[in-house]
N, C-alpha and C positions, 0 to 999 in steps of 0.2 A: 354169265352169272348162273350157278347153280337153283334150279328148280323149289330147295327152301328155299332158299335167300330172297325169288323172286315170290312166294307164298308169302314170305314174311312184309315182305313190303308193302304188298297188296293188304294184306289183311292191317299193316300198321295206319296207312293212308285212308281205308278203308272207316278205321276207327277215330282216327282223328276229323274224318268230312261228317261221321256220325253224330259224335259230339258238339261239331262246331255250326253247320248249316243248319239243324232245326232251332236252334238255340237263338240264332242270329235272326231267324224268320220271326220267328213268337213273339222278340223283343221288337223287332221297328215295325211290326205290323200294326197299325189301329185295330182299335177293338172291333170297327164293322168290315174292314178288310178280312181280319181274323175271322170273322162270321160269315164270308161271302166266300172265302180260299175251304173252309169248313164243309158249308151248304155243297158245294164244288166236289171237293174228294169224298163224300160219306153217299154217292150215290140218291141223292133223292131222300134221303132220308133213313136209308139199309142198315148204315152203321152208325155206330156212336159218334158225334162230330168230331169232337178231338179226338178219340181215337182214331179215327180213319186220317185225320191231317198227320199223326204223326207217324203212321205207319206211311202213307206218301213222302212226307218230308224225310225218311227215313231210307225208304225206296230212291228215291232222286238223289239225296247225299251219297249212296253206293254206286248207282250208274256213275256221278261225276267223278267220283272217286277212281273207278276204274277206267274211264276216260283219260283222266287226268294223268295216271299214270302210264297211259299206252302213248299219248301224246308225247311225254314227256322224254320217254323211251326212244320215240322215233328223232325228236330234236338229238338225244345226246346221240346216238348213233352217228344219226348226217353230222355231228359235228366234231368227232372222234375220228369220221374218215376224213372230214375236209383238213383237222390237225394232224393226222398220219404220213397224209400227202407231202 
């Protein structure tokens, strides 16, 4: 795969775990979960609460994202060569 194509991917996968995992957090989390996940990421009280949760949840949505796609990478691969065979 050509080096855009794999940028494009990344950054497509990228934006869709953006979107989709803080969004998914906020909504089933209870109001004191949401307060305690909060207390949690802003440091003791350093940063604004919600903001520090969603610049986290933001953070983690990109790690898995890029996870996601290195994992997913290596399955087609091993299974590319097992169908080659």
């Amino acid at each position: 795969m050509k080096k855009s194509r794999k940028i494009l991917v990344y950054v497509l996968v990228v934006i869709v775990f953006f979107l989709t995992i803080p969004e998914i957090v906020v909504r089933t989390l209870t109001p004191e979960q949401l307060a305690r996940l909060s207390d949690f990421t802003s440091l003791g009280g350093l940063f604004n609460h919600l903001l520090s949760l969603l610049i986290f949840l933001c953070l983690a949505s990109i790690i898995l994202a890029i996870l996601t796609i290195s994992v997913t990478g290596k399955i087609y691969r091993s299974l590319s060569r097992l169908k080659s065979r």
